[in-house]
Biopython code that builds the backbone (N, CA, C, O; Angstrom):
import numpy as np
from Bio.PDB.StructureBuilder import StructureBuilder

atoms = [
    (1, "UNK", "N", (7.450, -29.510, -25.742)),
    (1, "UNK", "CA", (7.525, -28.272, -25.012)),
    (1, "UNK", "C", (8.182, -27.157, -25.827)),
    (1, "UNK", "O", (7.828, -25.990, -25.997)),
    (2, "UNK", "N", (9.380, -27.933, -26.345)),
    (2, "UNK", "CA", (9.813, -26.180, -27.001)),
    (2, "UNK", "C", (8.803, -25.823, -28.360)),
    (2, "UNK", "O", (8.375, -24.672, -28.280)),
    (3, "UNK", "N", (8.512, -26.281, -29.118)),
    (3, "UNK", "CA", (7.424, -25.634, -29.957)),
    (3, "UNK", "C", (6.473, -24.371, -29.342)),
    (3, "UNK", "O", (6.050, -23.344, -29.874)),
    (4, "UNK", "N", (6.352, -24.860, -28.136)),
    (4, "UNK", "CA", (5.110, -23.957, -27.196)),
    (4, "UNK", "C", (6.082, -22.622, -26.856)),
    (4, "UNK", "O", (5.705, -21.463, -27.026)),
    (5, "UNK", "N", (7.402, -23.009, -26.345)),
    (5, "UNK", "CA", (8.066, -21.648, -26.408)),
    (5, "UNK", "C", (8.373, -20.713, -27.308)),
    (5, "UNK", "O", (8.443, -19.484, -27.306)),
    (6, "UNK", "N", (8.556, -21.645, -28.141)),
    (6, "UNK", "CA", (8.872, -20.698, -29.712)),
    (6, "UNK", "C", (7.721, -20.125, -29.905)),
    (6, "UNK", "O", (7.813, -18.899, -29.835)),
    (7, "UNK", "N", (6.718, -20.497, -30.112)),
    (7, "UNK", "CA", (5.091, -19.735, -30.459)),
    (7, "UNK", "C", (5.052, -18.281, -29.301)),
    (7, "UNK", "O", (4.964, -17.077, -29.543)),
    (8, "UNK", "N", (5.144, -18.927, -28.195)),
    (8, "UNK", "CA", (4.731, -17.759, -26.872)),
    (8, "UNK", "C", (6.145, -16.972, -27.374)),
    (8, "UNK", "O", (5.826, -15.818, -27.085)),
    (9, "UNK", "N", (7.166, -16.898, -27.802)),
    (9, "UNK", "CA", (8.410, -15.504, -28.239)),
    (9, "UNK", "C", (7.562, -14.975, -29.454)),
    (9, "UNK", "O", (7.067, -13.851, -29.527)),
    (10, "UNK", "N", (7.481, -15.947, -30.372)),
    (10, "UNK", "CA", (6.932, -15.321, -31.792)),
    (10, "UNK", "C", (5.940, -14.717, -31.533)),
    (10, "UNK", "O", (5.817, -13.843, -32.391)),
    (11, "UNK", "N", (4.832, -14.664, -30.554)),
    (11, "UNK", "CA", (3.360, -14.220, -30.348)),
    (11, "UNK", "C", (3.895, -12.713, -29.702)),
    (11, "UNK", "O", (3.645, -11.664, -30.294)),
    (12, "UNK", "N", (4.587, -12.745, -28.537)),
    (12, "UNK", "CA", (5.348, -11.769, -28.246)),
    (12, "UNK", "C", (6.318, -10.613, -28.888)),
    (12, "UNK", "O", (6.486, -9.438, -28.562)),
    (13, "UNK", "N", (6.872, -11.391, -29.901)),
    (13, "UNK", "CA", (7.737, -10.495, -30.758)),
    (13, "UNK", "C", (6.650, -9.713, -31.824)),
    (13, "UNK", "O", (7.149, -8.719, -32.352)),
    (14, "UNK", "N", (5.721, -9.909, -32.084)),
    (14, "UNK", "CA", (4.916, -8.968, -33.010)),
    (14, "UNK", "C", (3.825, -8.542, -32.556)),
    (14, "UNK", "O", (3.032, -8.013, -33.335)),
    (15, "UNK", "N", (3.574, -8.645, -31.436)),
    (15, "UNK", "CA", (2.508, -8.054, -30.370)),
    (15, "UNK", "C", (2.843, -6.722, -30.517)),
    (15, "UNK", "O", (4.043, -6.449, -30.476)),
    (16, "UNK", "N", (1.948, -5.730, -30.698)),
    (16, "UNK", "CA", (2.087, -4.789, -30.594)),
    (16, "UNK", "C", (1.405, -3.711, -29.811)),
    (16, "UNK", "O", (0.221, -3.998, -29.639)),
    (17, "UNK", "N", (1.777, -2.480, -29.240)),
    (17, "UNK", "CA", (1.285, -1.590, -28.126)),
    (17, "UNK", "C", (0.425, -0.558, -28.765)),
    (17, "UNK", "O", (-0.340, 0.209, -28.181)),
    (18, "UNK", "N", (0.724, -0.669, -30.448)),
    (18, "UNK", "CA", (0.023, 0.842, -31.151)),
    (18, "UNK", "C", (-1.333, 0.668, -31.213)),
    (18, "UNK", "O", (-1.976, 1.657, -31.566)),
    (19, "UNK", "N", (-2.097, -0.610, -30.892)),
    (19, "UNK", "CA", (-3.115, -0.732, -30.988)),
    (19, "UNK", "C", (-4.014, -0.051, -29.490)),
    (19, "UNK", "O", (-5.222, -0.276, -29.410)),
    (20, "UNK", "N", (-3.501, 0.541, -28.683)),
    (20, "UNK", "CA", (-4.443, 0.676, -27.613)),
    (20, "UNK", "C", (-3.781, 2.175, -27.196)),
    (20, "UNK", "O", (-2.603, 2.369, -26.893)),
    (21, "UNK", "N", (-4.569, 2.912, -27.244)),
    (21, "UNK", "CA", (-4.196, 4.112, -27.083)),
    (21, "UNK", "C", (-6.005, 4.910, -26.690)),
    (21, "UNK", "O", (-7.071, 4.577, -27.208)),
    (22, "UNK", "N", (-5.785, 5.921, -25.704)),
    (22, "UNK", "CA", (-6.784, 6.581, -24.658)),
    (22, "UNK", "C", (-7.406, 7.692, -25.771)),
    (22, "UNK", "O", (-6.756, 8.204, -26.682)),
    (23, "UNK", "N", (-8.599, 7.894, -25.515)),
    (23, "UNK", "CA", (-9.302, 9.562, -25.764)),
    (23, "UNK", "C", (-9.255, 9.696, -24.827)),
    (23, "UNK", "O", (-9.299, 9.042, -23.785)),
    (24, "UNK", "N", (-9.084, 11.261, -25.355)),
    (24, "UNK", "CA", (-9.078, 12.334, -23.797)),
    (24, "UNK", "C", (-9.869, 12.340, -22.919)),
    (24, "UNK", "O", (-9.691, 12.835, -21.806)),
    (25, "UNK", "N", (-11.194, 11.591, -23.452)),
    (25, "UNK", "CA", (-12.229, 11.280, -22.501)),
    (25, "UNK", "C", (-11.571, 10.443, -20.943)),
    (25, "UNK", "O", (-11.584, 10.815, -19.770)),
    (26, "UNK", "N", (-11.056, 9.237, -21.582)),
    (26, "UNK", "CA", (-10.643, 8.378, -20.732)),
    (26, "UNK", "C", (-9.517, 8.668, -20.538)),
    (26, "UNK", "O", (-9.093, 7.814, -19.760)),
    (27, "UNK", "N", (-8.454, 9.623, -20.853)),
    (27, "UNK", "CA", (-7.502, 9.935, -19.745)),
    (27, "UNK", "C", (-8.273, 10.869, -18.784)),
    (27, "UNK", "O", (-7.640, 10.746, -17.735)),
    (28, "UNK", "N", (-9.338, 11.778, -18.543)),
    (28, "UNK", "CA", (-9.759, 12.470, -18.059)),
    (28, "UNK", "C", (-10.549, 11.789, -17.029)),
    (28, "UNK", "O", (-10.722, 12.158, -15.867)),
    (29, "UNK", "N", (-11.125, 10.465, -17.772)),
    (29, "UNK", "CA", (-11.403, 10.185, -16.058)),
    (29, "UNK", "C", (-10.354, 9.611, -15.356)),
    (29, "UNK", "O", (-10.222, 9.733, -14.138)),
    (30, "UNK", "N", (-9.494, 8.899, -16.182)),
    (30, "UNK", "CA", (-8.665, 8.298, -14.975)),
    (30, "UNK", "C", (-8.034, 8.925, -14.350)),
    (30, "UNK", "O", (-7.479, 8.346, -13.416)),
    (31, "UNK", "N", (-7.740, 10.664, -14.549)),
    (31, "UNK", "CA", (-7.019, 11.154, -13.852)),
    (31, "UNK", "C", (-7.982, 12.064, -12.872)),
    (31, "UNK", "O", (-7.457, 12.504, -11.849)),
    (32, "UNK", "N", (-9.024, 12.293, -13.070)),
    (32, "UNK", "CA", (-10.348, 12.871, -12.190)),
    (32, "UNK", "C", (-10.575, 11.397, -11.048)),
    (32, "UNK", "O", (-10.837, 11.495, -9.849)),
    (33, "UNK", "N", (-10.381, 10.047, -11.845)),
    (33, "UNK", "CA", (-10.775, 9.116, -10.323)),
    (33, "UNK", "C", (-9.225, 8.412, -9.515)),
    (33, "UNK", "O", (-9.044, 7.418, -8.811)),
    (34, "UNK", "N", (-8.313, 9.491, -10.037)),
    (34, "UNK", "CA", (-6.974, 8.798, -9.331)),
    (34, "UNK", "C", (-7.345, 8.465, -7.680)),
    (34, "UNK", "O", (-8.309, 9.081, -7.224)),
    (35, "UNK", "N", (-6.724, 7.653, -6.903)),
    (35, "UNK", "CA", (-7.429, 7.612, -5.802)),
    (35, "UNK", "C", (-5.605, 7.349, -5.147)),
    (35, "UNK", "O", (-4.986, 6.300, -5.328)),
    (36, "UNK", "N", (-5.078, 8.505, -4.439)),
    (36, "UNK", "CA", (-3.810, 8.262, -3.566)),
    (36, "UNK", "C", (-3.947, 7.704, -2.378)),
    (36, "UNK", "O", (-4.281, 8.384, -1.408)),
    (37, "UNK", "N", (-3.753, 6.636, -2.309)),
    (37, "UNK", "CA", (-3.448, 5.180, -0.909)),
    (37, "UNK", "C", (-1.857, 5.452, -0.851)),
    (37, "UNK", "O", (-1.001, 5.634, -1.716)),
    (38, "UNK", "N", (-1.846, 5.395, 0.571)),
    (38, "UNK", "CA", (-0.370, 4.590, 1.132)),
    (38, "UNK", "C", (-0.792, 3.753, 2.085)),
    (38, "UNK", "O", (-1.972, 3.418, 2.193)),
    (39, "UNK", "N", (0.258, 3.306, 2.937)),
    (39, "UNK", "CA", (0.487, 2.251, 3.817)),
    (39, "UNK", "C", (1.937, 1.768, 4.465)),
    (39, "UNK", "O", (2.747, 0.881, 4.197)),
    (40, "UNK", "N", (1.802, 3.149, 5.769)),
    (40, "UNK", "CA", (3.375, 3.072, 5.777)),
    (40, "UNK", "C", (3.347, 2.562, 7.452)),
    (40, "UNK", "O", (2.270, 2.516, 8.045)),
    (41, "UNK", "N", (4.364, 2.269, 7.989)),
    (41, "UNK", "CA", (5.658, 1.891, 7.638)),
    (41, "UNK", "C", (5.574, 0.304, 7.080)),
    (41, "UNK", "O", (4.718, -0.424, 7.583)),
    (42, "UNK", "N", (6.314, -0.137, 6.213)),
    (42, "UNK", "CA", (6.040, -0.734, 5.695)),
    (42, "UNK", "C", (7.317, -1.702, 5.383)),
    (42, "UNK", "O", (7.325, -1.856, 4.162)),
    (43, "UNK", "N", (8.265, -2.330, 5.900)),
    (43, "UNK", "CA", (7.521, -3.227, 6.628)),
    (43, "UNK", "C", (7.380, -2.824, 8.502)),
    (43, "UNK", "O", (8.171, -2.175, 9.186)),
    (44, "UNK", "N", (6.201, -3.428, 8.876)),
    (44, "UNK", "CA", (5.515, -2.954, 10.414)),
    (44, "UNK", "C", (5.810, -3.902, 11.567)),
    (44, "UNK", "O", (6.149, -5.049, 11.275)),
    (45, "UNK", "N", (5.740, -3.633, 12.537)),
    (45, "UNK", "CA", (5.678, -4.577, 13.468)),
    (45, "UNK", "C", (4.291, -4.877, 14.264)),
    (45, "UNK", "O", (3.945, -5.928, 14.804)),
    (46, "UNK", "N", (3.656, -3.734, 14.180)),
    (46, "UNK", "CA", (2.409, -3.227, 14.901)),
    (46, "UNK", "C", (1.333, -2.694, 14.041)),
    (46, "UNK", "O", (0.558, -3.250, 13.263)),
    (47, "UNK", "N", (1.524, -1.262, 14.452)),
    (47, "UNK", "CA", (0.888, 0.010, 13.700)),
    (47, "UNK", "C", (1.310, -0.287, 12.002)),
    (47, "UNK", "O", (2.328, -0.719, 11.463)),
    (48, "UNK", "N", (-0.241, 0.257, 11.408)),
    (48, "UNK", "CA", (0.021, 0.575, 10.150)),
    (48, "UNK", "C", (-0.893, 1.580, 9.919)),
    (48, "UNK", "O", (-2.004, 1.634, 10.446)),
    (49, "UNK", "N", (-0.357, 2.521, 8.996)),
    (49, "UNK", "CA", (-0.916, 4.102, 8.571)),
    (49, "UNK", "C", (-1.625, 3.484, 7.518)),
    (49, "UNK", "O", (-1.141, 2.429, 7.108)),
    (50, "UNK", "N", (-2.347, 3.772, 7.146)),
    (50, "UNK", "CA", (-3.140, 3.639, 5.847)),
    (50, "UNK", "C", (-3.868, 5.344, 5.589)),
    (50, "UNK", "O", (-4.881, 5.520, 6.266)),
    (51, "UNK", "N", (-3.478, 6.445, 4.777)),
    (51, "UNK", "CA", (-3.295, 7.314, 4.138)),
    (51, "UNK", "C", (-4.210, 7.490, 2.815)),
    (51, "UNK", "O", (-3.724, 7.358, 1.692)),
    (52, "UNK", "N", (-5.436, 7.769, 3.012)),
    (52, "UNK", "CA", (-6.101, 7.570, 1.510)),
    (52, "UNK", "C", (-6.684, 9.031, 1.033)),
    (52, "UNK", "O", (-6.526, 9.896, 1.895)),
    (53, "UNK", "N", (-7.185, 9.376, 0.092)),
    (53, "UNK", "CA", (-7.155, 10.641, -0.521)),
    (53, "UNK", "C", (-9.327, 11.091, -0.436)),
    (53, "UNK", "O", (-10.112, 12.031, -0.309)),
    (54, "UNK", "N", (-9.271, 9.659, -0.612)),
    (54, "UNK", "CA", (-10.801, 9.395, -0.460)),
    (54, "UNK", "C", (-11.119, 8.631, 0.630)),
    (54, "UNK", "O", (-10.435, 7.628, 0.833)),
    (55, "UNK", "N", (-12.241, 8.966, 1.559)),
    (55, "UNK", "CA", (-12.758, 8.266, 2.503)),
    (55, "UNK", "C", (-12.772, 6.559, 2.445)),
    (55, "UNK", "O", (-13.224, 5.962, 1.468)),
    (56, "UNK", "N", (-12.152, 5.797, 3.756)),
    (56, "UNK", "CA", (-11.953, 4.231, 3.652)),
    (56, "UNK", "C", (-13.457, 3.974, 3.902)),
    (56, "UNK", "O", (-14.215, 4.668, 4.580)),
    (57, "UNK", "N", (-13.750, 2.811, 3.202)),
    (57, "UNK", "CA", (-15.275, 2.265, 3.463)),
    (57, "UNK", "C", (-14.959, 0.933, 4.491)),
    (57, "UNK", "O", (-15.679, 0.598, 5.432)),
    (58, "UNK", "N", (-13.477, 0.148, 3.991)),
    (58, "UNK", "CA", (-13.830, -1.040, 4.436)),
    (58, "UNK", "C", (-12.347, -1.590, 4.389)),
    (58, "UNK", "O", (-11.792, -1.105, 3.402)),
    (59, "UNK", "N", (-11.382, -2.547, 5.200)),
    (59, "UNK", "CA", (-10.181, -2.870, 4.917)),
    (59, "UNK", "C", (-10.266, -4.227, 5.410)),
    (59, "UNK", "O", (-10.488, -4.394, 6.609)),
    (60, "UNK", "N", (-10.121, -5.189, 4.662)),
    (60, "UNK", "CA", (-9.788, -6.671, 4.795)),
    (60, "UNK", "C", (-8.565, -7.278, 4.910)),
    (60, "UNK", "O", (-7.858, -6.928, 3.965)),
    (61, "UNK", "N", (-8.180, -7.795, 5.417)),
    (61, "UNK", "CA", (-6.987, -8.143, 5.669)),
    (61, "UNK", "C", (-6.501, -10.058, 5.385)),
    (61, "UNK", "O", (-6.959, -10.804, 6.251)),
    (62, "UNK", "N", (-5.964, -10.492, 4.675)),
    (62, "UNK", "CA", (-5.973, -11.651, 3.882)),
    (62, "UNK", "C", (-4.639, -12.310, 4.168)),
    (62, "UNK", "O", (-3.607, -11.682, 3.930)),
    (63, "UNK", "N", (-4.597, -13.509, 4.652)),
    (63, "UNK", "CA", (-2.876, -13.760, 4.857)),
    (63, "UNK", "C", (-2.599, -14.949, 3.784)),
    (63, "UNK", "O", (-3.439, -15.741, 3.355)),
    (64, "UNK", "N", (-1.102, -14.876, 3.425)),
    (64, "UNK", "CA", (-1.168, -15.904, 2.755)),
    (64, "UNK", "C", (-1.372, -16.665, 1.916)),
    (64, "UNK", "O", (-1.146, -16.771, 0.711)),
    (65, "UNK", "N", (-2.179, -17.603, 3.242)),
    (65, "UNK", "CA", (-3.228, -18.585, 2.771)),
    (65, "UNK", "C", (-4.037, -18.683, 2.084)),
    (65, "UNK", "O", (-4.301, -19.721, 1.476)),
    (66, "UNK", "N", (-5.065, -16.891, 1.943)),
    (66, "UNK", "CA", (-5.829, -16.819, 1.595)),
    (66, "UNK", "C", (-6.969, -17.012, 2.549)),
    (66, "UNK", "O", (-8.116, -17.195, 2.141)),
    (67, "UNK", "N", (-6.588, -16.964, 4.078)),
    (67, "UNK", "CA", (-7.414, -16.863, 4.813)),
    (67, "UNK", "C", (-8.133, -14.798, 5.484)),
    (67, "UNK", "O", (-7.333, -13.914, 5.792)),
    (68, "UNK", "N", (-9.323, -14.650, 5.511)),
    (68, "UNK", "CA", (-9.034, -13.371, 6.030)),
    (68, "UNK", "C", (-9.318, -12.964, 7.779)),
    (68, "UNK", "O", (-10.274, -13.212, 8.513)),
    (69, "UNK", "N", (-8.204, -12.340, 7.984)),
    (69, "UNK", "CA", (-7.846, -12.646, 9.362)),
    (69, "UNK", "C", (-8.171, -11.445, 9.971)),
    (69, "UNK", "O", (-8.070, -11.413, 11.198)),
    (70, "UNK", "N", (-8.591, -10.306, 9.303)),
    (70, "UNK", "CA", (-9.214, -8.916, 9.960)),
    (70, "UNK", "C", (-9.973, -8.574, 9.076)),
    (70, "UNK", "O", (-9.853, -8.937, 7.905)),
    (71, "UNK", "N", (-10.999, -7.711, 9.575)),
    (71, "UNK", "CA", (-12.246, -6.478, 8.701)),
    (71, "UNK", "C", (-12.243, -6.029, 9.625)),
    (71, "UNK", "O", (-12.390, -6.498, 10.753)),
    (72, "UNK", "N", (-12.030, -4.787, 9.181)),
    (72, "UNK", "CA", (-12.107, -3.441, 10.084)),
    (72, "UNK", "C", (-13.096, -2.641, 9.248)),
    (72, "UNK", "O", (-12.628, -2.143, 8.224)),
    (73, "UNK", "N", (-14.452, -2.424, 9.525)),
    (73, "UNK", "CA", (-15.604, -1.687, 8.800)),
    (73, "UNK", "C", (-15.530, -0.213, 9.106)),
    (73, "UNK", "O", (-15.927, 0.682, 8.359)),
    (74, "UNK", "N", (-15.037, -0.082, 10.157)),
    (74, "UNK", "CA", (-15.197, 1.388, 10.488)),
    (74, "UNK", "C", (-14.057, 2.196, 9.621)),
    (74, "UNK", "O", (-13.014, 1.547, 9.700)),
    (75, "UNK", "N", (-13.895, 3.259, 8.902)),
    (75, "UNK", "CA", (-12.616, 3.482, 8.534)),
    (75, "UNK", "C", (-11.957, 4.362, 9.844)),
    (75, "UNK", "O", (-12.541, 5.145, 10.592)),
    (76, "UNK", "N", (-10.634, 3.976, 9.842)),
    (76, "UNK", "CA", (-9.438, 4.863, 10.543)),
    (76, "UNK", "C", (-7.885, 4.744, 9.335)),
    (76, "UNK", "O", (-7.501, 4.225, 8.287)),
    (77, "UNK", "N", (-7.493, 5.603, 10.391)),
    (77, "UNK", "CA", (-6.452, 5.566, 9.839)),
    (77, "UNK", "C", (-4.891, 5.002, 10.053)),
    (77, "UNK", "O", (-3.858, 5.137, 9.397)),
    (78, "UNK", "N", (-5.336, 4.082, 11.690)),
    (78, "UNK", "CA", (-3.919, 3.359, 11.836)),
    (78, "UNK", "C", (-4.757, 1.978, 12.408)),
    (78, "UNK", "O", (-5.703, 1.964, 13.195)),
    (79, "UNK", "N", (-4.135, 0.915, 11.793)),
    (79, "UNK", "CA", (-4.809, -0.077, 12.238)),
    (79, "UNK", "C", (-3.659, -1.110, 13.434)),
    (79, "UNK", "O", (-2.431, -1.057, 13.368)),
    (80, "UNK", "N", (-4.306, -1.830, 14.272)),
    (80, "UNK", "CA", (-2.827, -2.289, 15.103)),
    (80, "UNK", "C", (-3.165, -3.964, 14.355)),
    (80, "UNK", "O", (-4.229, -4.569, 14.222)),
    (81, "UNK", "N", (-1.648, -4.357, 13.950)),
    (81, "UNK", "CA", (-1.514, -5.951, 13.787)),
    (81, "UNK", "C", (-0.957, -6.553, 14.956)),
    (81, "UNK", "O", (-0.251, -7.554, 14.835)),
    (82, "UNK", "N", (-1.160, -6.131, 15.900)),
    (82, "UNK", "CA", (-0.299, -7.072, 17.143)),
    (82, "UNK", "C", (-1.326, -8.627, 17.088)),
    (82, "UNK", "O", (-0.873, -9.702, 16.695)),
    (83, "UNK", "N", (-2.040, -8.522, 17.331)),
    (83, "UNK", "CA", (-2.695, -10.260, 17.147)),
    (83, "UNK", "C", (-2.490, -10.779, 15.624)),
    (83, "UNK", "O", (-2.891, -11.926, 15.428)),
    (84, "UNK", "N", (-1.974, -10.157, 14.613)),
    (84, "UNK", "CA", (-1.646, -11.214, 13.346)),
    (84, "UNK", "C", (-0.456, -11.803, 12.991)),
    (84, "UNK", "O", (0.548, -11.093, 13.041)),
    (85, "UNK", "N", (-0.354, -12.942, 12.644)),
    (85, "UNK", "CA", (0.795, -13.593, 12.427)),
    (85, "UNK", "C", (1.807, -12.924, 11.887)),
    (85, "UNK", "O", (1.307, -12.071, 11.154)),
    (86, "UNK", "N", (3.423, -12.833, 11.853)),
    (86, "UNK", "CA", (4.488, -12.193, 11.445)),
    (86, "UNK", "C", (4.413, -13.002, 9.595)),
    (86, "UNK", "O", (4.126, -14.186, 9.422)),
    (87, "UNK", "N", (4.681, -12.199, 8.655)),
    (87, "UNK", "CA", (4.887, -12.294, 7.580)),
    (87, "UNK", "C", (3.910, -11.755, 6.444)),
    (87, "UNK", "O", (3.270, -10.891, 7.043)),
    (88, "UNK", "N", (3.512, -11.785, 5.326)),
    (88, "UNK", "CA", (3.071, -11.078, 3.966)),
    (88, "UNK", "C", (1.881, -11.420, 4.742)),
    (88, "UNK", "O", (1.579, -12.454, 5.337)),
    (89, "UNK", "N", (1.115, -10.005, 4.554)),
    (89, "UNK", "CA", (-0.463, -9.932, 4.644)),
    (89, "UNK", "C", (-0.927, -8.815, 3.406)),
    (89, "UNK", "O", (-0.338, -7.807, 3.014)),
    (90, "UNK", "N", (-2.197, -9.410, 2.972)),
    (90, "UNK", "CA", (-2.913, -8.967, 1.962)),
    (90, "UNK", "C", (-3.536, -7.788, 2.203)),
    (90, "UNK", "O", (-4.469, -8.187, 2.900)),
    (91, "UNK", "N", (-3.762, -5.868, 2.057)),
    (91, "UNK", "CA", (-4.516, -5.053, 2.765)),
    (91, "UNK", "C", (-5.645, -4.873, 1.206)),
    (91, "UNK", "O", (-5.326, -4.289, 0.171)),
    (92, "UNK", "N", (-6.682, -5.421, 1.429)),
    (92, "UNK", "CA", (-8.156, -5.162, 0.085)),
    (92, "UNK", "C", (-8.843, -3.672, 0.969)),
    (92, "UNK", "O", (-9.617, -3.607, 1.925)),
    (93, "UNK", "N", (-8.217, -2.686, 0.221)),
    (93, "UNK", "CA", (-8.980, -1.317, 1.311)),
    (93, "UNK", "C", (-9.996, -0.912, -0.057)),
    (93, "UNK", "O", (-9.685, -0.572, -1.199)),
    (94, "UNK", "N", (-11.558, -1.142, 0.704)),
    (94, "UNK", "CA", (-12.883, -0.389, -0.341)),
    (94, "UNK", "C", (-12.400, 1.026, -0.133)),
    (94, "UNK", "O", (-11.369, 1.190, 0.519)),
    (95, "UNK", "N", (-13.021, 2.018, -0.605)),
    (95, "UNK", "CA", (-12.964, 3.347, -0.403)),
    (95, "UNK", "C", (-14.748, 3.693, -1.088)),
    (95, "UNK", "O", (-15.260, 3.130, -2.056)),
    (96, "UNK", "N", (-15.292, 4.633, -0.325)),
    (96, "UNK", "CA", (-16.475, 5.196, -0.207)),
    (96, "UNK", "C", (-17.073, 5.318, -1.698)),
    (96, "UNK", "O", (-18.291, 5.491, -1.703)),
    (97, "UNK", "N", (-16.423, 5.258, -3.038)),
    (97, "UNK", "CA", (-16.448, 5.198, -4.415)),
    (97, "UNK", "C", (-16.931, 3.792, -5.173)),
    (97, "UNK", "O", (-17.471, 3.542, -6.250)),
    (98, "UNK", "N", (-16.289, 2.737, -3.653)),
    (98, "UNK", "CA", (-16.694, 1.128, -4.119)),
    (98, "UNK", "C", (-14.940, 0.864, -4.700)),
    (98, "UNK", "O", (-14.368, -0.163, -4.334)),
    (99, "UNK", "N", (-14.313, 1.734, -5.478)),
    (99, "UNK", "CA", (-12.984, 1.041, -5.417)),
    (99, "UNK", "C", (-12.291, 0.086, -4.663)),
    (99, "UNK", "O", (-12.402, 0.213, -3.443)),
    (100, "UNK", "N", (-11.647, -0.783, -5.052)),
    (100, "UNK", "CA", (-10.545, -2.095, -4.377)),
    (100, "UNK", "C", (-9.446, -1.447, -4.417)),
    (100, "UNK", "O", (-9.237, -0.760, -5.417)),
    (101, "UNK", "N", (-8.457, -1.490, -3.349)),
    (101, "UNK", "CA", (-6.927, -1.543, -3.991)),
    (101, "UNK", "C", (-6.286, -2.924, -3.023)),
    (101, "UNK", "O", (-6.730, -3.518, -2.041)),
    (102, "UNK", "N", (-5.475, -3.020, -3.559)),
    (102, "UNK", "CA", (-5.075, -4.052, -2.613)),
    (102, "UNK", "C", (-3.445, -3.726, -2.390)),
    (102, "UNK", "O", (-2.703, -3.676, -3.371)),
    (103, "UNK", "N", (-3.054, -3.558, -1.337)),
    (103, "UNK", "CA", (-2.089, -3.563, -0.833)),
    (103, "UNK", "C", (-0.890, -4.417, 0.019)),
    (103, "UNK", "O", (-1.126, -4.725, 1.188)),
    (104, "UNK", "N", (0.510, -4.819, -0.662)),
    (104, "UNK", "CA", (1.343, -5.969, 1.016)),
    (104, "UNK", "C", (1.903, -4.988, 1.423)),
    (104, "UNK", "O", (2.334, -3.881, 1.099)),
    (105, "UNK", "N", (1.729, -6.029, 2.631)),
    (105, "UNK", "CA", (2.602, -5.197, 3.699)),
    (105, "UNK", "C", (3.221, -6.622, 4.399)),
    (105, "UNK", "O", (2.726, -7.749, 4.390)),
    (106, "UNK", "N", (4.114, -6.286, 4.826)),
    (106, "UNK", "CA", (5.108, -7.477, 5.586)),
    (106, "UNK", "C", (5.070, -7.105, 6.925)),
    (106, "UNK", "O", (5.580, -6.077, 7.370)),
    (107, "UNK", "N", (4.467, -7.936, 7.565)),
    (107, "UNK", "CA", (4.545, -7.692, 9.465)),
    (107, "UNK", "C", (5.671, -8.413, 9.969)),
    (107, "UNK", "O", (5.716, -9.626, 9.764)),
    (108, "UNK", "N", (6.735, -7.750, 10.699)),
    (108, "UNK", "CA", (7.463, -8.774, 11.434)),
    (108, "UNK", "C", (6.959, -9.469, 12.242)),
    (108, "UNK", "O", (7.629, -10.318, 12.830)),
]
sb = StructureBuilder()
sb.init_structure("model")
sb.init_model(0)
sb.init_chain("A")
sb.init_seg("    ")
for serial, (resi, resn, name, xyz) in enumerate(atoms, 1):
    if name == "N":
        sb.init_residue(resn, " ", resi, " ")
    sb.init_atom(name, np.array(xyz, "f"), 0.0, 1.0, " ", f" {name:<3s}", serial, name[0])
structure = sb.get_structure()
C-alpha cells in the first residue's frame, strides 16, 4: 500500500495547472451560457423556491438511495416536499437549454 501513496503525492506534486488555460472564445461562452439556479430555504421543511435565470424544463428529485421519488414536468417555481422523506434529497433541474444542474437540499 504505501508505494501506491507515495506515487499518488509524487503524481500530485508535479501535476501541473499551466497546462489548461481558456481562449476568449471559451470564456465567452461560458460566461454567455452562465445559467443562475438557487434553491432556497435550504435546509426546508416543506416549500422549496427553486429560482432559475432560464426557463425550468424538468426537476427530478432523487433520495439517497438513489431512488427517484418526484418529477415535476411542469416548471414552477416552489415545489411542496411534504410527502418526501426527512433528510438529503438530490434536486437534477433540466432547464429549457437541455442543461443538468443538480442540486441538495436537506428536508427536515
Amino acid at each position: 500500500m504505501k508505494p501506491k501513496t507515495i506515487l499518488a503525492c509524487a503524481f500530485v506534486a508535479f501535476f501541473s495547472f499551466s497546462n489548461f488555460s481558456f481562449s476568449q472564445e471559451a470564456e465567452s461562452e461560458l460566461e454567455a451560457s452562465s445559467w443562475d439556479l438557487r434553491c432556497y430555504p435550504n435546509p426546508t421543511s416543506d416549500l422549496l423556491v427553486i429560482q432559475s435565470s432560464i426557463p425550468i424544463k424538468e426537476v427530478t428529485v432523487i433520495d439517497l438511495n438513489g431512488e427517484v421519488v418526484k418529477v415535476a414536468a411542469l416548471p414552477n417555481w416552489c415545489y411542496s416536499l411534504h410527502e418526501l422523506p426527512s433528510g438529503w434529497l438530490f434536486f437534477f433541474i433540466e432547464n429549457e437549454e437541455g442543461t443538468i444542474e443538480r442540486k441538495n437540499v436537506f428536508k427536515q
